[in-house]
MIMIKE-100148 format. One record per residue (C-alpha): residue number from 1; residue in three letters; x, z, y. Coordinates in Angstrom, 3 decimals. Last residue first. Example, Ala and Ser with C-alpha at 12.3 -4.5 7.8 and 13.67 -1.06 7.14 Angstrom:
REM MIMIKE-100148
 num residuo        x        z        y
   2     ser   13.670    7.140   -1.060
   1     ala   12.300    7.800   -4.500
This chain:
REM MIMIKE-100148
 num residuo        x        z        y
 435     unk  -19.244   25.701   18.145
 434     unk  -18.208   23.279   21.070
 433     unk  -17.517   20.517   18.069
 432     unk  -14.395   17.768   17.567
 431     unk  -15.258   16.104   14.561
 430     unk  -14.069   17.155   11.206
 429     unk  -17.530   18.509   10.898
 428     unk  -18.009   19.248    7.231
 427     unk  -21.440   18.621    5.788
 426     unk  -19.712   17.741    2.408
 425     unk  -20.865   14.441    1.782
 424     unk  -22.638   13.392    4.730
 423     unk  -20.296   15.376    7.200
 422     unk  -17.382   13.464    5.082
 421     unk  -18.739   10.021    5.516
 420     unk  -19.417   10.140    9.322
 419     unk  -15.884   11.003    9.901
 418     unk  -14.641    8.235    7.608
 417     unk  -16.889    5.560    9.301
 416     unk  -16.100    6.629   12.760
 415     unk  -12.561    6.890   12.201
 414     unk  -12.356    3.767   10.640
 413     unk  -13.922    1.411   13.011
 412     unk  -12.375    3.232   15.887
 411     unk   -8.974    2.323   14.621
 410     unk   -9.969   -1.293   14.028
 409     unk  -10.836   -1.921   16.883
 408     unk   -8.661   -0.571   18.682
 407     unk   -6.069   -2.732   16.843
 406     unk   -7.858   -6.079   17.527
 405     unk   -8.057   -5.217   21.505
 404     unk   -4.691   -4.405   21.118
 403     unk   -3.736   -7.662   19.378
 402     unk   -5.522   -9.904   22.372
 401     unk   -3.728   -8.214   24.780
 400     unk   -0.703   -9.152   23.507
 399     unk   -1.685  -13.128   23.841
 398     unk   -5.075  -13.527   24.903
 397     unk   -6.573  -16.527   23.270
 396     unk   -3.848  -17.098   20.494
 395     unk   -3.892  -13.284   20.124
 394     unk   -7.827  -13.100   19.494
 393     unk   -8.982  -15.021   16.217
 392     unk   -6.053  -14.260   14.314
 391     unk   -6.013  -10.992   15.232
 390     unk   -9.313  -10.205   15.248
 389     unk   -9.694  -11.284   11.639
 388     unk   -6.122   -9.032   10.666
 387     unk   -7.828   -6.173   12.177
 386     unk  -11.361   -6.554   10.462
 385     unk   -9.921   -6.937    6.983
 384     unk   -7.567   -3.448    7.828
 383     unk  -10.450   -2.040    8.989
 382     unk  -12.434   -2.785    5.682
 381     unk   -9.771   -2.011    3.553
 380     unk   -9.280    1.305    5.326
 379     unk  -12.864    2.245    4.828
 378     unk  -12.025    1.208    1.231
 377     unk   -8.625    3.215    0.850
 376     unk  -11.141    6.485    1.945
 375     unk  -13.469    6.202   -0.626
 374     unk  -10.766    5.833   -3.275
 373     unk   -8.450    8.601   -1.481
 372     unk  -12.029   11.025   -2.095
 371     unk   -9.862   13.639   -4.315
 370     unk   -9.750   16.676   -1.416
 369     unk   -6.335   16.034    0.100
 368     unk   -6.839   12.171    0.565
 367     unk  -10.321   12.332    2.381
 366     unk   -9.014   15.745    4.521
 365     unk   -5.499   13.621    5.148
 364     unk   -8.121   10.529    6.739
 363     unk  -10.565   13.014    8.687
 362     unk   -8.181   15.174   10.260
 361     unk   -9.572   14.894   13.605
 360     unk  -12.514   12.170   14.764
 359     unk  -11.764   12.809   18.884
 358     unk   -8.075   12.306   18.517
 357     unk   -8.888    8.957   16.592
 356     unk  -11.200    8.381   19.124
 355     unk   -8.862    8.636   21.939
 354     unk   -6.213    6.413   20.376
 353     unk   -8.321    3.722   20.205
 352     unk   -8.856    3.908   23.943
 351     unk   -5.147    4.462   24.488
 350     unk   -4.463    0.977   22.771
 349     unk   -6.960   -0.499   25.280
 348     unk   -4.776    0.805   28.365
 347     unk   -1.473   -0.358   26.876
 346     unk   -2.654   -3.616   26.391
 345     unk   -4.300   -3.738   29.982
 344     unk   -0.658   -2.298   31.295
 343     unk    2.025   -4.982   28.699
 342     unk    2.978   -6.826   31.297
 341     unk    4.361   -4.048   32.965
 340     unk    6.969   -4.231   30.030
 339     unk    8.978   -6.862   33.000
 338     unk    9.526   -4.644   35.237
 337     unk   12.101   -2.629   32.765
 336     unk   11.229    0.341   30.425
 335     unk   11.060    2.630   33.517
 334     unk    8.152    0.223   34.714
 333     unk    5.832    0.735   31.957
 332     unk    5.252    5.064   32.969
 331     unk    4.819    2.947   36.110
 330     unk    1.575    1.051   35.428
 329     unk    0.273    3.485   32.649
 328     unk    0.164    6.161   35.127
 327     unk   -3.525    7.346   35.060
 326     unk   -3.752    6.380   31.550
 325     unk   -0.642    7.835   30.403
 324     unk   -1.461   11.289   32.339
 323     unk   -5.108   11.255   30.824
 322     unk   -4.057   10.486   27.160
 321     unk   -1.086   13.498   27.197
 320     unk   -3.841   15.787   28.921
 319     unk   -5.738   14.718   26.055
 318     unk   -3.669   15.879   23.587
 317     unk   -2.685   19.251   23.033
 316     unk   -5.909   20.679   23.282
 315     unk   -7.843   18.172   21.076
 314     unk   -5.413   18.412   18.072
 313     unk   -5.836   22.279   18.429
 312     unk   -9.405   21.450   18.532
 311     unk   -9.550   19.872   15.365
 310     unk   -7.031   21.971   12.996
 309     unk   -9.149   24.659   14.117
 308     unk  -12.359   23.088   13.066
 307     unk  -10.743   21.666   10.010
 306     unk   -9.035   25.098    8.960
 305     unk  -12.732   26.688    9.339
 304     unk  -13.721   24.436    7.160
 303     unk  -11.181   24.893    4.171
 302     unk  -11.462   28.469    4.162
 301     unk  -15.072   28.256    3.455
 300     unk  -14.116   25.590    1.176
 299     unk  -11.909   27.643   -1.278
 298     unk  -12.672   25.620   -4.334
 297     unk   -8.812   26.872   -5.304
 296     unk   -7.734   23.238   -5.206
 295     unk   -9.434   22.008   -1.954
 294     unk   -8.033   25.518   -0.384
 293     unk   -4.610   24.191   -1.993
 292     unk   -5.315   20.646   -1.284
 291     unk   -6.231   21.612    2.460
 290     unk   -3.102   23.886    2.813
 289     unk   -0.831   21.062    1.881
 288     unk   -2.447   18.947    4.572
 287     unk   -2.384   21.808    7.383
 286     unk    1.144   21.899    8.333
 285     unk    1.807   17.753    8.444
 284     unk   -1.583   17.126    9.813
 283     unk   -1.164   18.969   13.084
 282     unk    2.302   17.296   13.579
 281     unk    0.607   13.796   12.957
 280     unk   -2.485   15.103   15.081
 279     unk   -0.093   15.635   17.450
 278     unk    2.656   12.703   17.707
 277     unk   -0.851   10.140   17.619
 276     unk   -0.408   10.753   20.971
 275     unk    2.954   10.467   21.901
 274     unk    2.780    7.627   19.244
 273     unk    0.544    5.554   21.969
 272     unk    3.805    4.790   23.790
 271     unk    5.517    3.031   20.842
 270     unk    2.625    0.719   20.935
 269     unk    2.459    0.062   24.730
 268     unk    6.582   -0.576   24.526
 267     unk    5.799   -2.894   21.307
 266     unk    3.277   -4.760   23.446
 265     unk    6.730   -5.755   26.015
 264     unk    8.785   -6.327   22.883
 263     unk    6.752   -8.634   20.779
 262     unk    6.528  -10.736   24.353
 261     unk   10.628  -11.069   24.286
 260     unk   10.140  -12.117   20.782
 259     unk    8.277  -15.317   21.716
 258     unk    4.489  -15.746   20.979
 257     unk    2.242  -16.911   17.770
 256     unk    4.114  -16.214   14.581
 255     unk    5.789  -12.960   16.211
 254     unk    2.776  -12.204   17.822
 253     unk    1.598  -11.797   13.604
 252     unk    4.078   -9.493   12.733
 251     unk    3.641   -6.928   15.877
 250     unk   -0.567   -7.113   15.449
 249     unk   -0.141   -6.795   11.389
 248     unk    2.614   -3.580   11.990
 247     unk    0.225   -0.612   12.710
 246     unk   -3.063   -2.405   10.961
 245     unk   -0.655   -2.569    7.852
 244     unk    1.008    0.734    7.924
 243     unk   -3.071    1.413    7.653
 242     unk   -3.182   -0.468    4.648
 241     unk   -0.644    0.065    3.179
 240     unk   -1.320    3.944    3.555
 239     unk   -4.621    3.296    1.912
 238     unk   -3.321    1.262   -0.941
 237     unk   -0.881    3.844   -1.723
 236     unk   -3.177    7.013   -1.542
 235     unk   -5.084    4.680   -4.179
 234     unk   -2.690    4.484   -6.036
 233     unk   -0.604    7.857   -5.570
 232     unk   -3.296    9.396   -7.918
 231     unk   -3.361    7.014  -10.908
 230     unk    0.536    6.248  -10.505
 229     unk    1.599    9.829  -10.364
 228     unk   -0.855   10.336  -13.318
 227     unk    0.653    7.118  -15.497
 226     unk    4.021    8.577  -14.587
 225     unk    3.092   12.060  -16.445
 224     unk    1.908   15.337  -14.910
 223     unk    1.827   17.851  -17.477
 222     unk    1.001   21.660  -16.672
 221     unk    0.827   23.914  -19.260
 220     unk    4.050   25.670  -17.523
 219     unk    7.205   27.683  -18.690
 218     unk    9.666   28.139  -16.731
 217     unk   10.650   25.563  -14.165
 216     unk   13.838   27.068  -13.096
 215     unk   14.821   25.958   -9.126
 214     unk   18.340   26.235   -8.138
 213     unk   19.672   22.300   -8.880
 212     unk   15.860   21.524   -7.588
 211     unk   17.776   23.050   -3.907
 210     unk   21.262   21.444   -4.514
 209     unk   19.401   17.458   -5.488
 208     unk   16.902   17.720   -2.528
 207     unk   19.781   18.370   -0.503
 206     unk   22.170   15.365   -1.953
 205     unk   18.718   12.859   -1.663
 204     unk   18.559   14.204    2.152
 203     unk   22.121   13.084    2.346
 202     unk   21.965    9.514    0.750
 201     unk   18.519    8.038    1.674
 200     unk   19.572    9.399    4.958
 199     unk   22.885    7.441    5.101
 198     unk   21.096    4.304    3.782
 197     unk   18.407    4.551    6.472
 196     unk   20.875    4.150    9.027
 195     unk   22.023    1.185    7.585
 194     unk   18.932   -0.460    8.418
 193     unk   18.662    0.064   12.185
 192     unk   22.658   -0.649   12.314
 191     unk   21.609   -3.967   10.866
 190     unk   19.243   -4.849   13.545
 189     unk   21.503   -3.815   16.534
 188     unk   24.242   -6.256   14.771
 187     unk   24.002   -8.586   17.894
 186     unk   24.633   -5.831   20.397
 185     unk   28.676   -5.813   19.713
 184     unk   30.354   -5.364   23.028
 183     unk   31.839   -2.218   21.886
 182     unk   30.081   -0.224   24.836
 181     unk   26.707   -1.666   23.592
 180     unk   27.079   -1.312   20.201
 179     unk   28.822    2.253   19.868
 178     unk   25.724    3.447   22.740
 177     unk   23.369    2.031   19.588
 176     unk   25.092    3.849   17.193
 175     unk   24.457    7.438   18.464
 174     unk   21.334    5.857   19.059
 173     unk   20.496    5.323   15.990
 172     unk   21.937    8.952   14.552
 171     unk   19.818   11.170   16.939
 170     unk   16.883    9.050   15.496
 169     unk   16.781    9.736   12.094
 168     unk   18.295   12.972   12.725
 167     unk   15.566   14.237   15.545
 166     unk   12.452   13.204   13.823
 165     unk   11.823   12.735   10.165
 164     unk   15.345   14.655    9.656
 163     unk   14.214   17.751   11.297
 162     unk   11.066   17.244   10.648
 161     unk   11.280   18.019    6.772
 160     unk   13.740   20.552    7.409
 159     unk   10.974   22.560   10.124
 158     unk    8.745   21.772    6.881
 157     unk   10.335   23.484    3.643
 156     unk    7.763   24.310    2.183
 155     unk    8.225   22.938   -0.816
 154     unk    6.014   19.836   -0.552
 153     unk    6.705   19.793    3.415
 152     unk   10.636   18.847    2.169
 151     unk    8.833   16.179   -0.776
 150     unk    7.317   14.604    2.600
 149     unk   10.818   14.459    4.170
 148     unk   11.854   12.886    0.566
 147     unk   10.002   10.480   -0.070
 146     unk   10.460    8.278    3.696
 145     unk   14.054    8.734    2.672
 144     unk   13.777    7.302   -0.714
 143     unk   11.345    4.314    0.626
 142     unk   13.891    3.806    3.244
 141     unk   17.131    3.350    1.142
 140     unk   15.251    1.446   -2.024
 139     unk   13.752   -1.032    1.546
 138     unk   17.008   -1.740    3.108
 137     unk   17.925   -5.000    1.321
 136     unk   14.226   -5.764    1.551
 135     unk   15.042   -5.404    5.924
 134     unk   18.497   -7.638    5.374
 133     unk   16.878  -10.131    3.488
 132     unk   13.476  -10.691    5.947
 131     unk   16.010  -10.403    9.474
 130     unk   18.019  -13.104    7.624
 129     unk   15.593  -15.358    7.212
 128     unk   13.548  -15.135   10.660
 127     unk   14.761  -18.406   11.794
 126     unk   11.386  -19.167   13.434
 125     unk    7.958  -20.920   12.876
 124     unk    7.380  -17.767   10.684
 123     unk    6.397  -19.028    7.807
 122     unk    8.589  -22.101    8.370
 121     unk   11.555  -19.182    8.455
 120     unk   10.191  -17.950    5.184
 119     unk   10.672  -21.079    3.531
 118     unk   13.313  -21.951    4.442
 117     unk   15.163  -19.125    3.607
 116     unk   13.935  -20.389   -0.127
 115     unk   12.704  -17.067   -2.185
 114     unk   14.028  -16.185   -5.732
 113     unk   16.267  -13.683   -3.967
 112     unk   13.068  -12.025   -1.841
 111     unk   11.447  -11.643   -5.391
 110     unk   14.282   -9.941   -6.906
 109     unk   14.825   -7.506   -3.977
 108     unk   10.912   -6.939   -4.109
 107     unk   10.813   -5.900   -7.883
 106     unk   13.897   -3.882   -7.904
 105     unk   12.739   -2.118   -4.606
 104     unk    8.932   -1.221   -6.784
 103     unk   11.472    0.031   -9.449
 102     unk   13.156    2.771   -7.061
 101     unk   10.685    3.829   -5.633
 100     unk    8.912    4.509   -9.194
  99     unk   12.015    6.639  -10.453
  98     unk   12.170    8.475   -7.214
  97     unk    8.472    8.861   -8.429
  96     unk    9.621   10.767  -11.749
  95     unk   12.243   12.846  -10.327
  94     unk   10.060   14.216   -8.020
  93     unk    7.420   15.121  -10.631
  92     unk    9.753   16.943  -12.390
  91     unk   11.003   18.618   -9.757
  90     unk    7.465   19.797   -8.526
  89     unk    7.423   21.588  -11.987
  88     unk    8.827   24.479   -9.737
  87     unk    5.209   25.028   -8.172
  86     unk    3.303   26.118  -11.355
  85     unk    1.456   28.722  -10.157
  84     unk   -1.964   26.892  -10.445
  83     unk   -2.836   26.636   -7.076
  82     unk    0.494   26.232   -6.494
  81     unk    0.703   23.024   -8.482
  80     unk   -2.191   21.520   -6.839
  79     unk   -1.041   22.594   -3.369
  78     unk    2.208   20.805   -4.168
  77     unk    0.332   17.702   -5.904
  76     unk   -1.276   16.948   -2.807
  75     unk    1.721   16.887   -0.979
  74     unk    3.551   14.667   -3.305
  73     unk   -0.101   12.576   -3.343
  72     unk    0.888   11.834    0.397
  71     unk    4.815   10.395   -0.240
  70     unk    3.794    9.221   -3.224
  69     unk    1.610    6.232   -1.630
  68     unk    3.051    3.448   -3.202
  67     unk    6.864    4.151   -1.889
  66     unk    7.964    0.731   -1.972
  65     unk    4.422   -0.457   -0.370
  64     unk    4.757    1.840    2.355
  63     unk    8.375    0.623    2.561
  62     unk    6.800   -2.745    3.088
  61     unk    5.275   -2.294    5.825
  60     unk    7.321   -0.015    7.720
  59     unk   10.658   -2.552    6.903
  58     unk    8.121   -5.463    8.241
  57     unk    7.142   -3.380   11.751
  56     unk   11.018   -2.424   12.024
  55     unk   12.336   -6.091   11.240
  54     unk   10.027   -7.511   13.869
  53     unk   10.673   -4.758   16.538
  52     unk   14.808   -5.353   16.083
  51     unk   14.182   -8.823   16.297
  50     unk   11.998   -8.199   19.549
  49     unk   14.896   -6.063   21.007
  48     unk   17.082   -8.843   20.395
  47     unk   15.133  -11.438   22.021
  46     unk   14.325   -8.892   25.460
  45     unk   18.532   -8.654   25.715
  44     unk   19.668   -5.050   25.465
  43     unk   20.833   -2.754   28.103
  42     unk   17.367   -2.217   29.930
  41     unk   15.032   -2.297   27.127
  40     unk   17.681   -0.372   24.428
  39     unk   18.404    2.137   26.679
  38     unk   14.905    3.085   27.309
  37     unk   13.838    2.513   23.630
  36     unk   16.825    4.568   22.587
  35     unk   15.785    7.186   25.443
  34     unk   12.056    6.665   23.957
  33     unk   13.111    7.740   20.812
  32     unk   15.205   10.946   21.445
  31     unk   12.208   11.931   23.482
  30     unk   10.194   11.232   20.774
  29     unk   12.363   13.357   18.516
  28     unk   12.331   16.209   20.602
  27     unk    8.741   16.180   21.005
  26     unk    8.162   16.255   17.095
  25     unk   10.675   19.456   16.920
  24     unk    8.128   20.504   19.489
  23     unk    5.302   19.394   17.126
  22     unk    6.313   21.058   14.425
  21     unk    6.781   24.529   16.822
  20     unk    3.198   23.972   17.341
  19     unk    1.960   23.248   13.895
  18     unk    3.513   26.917   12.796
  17     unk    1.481   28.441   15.290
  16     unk   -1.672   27.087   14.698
  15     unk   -0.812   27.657   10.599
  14     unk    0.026   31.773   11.232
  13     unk   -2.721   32.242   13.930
  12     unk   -1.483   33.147   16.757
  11     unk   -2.876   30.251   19.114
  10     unk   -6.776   31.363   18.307
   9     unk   -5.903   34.934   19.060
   8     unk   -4.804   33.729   22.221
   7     unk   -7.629   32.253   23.003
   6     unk   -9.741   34.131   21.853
   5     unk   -8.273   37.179   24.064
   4     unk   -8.212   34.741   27.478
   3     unk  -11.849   34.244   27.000
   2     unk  -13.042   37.799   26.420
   1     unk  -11.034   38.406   29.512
C-alpha cells in the first residue's frame, strides 16, 4: 500500500507528469515515423530509400553545425534569464542567433558552389552530387526550424515545441510521400524531405515572430551580446556535432563502402533504437530548463533530487521498450520488408548501447546545463575519435554490423566517462540508484 502511494506520488509530480504527456506527443510522432518508414520500405525502391537515408544523416550533420549549438545554450539561457527575471530579453537573444544560422548557411552554400560535382561524387565513389547541393540548399531552412522548437521549450511553450518537432514535421512528409507514390513520382522523395523543412522554417518563424511581437522587454541589466551567444553555444556546438556526428558517421561512411540498399536495412535498426532514446529525449526536454534554473539559483538540493527522478522515470519507461525489441528484433525487422532482417545482429548491438545510455541518465544536458559543456565536448571528442576509428577499421570487415559495433562503442564510452565525471565533481548520481 505504502508502495502503490509512492508511486503514485512519484508520477504526480508537476515535471514527471509534464515529461509524460511529452513523450506521448513523442509516441505519436514515432508512430507517424515508422508508418513513413513502413510505407516507404515496402513501396519504395531499397536505392531510393538509401538516398533519402544519405541526405538525412548529412542534412543532421550539418544542420548541427548551421545551428552551432544554440539550440541547447537557448535553453540554458532561459533558466538563466529567469533566474534573474529577465525572461523577455529572450527576444533579443533570438534575434541574434537567427542572425548566426543564418551566416553559418551563407558560408556553407558558398563553399558547396565553389566545389567540383566531381569531386564530391569521387568522394563518395558515387554520383552523390546532387543529393550534397540539394541537402546545403536546405540547411538555412533546417537550422531555423531545428532553433526554433528549442526556442518553443525556452518560453515554455513545450507541448508547441513537440508538436512541430514530432507530429508536424512528420505528419507533413508523409502526407507527401502517399502524393509521390500514387502520382508515380518516387524519384523526387529526397527533395520533398528538404522542402519540408522550408515550410517549417517558414511557419514556426511566423509564430515565434506574433508571440516576441507581444512580449515588452522592460527594463533589464542584462546584456547578452553575439560574442556571448558564440562563447556559450561553442562549445554546446562542438558537442552536439559531435554526437550528430557518431549518429550519422556509421550511415555516411556505408555509403562509401556498401550499396544504398545496405544503408537502408542498418538505417531500419537505427531508426528503431530512437524508441528508446524517444524517453530520455522527452525526459530531457522538461527537465533541462529546470536544471539551468536550479543550476542558476545554486539550488542543488533541488537539482539532485530532479536527477534521481529524472533517472528512474527514464528507467521505467524504457526497458520494457529494450526487452520487447530484443526479444522480437527478428520480426519487429520483418514488417519493414524480409529483406531489413539483415539488419537483426546490428539491431541487437545498437540496443546494447542504448541500454547504457538509459542506465547513465541525464548526464550529457546536466554537463551542458550546469557550465561544464567544455568538459563534456571533450568526452564527446574522444567518442566521436573512437567511432570514426572503428568505423573505418570495422565496416569493410563486417559490413553494417561492423558500424553498430563502432556506434556502441562509442555510446558506452561516453556515458561512462561523463557519468563518472559528474559523481567526482559534484557527487551527483545521475546513474540509475535503488536509494
Amino acid at each position: 500500500m505504502k508502495l502503490i502511494e509512492s508511486i503514485k506520488t512519484f508520477f504526480k509530480t508537476p515535471l514527471i507528469f509534464k515529461s509524460i504527456n511529452v513523450l506521448l506527443l513523442r509516441i505519436v510522432g514515432m508512430l507517424l515515423f515508422f508508418s513513413l518508414t513502413l510505407f516507404l520500405t515496402n513501396k519504395f525502391d531499397a536505392g531510393l530509400v538509401g538516398q533519402y537515408d544519405f541526405s538525412r544523416a548529412l542534412l543532421i550533420f550539418l544542420g548541427g553545425v548551421c545551428v552551432f549549438g544554440m539550440h541547447q545554450s537557448v535553453i540554458y539561457y532561459s533558466g538563466y534569464l529567469k533566474a534573474r527575471d529577465s525572461l523577455p530579453y529572450l527576444k533579443q537573444v533570438y534575434k541574434k542567433m537567427v542572425v548566426i544560422v543564418l551566416s553559418i548557411s551563407i558560408l556553407f552554400f558558398l563553399a558547396t558552389f565553389f566545389v567540383k560535382p566531381q569531386f564530391i561524387n569521387a568522394l563518395f565513389d558515387k554520383d552523390v552530387s546532387r543529393l550534397v547541393m540539394n541537402s546545403v540548399f536546405a540547411l538555412l531552412f533546417y537550422g531555423i526550424t531545428l532553433l526554433n522548437i528549442d526556442v518553443f521549450r525556452a518560453i515554455n511553450k513545450i507541448y508547441v515545441s513537440e508538436f512541430y518537432r514530432n507530429v508536424l514535421r512528420y505528419a507533413l512528409f508523409f502526407g507527401a510521400i502517399l502524393w509521390l507514390y500514387f502520382s508515380d513520382n518516387p524519384q523526387l522523395l529526397v527533395e520533398v524531405f528538404l522542402l519540408n523543412f522550408v515550410f517549417l522554417a517558414i511557419i514556426s518563424t511566423a509564430y515565434l515572430f506574433y508571440y516576441f511581437s507581444r512580449v515588452k522587454e522592460g527594463d533589464t541589466s542584462v546584456n547578452i551580446s553575439y560574442k556571448n551567444i558564440v562563447k556559450r553555444s561553442g562549445p554546446m556546438a562542438i558537442s552536439a556535432i559531435t554526437y550528430l556526428l557518431m549518429q550519422s558517421v556509421d550511415i555516411i561512411l556505408l555509403s562509401k563502402f556498401t550499396s544504398f540498399e545496405r544503408v537502408a536495412f542498418y538505417s531500419v535498426a537505427i531508426k528503431l533504437t530512437t524508441i528508446i532514446s524517444l524517453v530520455l529525449a522527452s525526459v530531457n526536454t522538461v527537465y533541462a530548463p529546470t536544471f539551468a534554473e536550479w543550476y542558476s539559483r545554486k539550488n542543488f538540493n533541488g537539482l539532485r533530487s530532479g536527477i534521481k527522478k529524472s533517472t528512474r522515470l527514464i528507467f521505467l519507461l524504457t526497458f520494457p521498450v529494450i526487452l520487447v525489441v530484443f526479444l522480437f528484433s527478428n520480426r519487429i525487422l520483418g514488417f519493414f520488408g524480409a529483406d531489413y532482417m539483415m539488419a537483426q545482429s546490428s539491431l541487437i548491438v545498437l540496443l546494447i548501447g542504448q541500454a547504457v545510455n538509459t542506465l547513465c541518465g541525464s548526464a550529457g544536458v546536466y554537463m551542458n546545463m550546469t557550465g561544464k559543456q567544455v568538459v563534456f565536448q571533450r568526452i564527446l571528442l574522444v567518442a566521436f575519435a573512437i567511432n570514426i576509428t572503428l568505423n573505418l577499421i570495422l565496416i569493410p570487415i563486417y559490413d553494417i554490423l561492423g558500424a553498430a559495433i563502432a556506434t556502441s562503442i562509442s555510446t558506452i564510452f561516453w556515458n561512462i566517462v561523463t557519468t563518472a565525471y559528474i559523481y567526482r565533481k559534484d557527487n551527483v548520481k545521475t546513474f540509475l540508484t535503488l536509494r
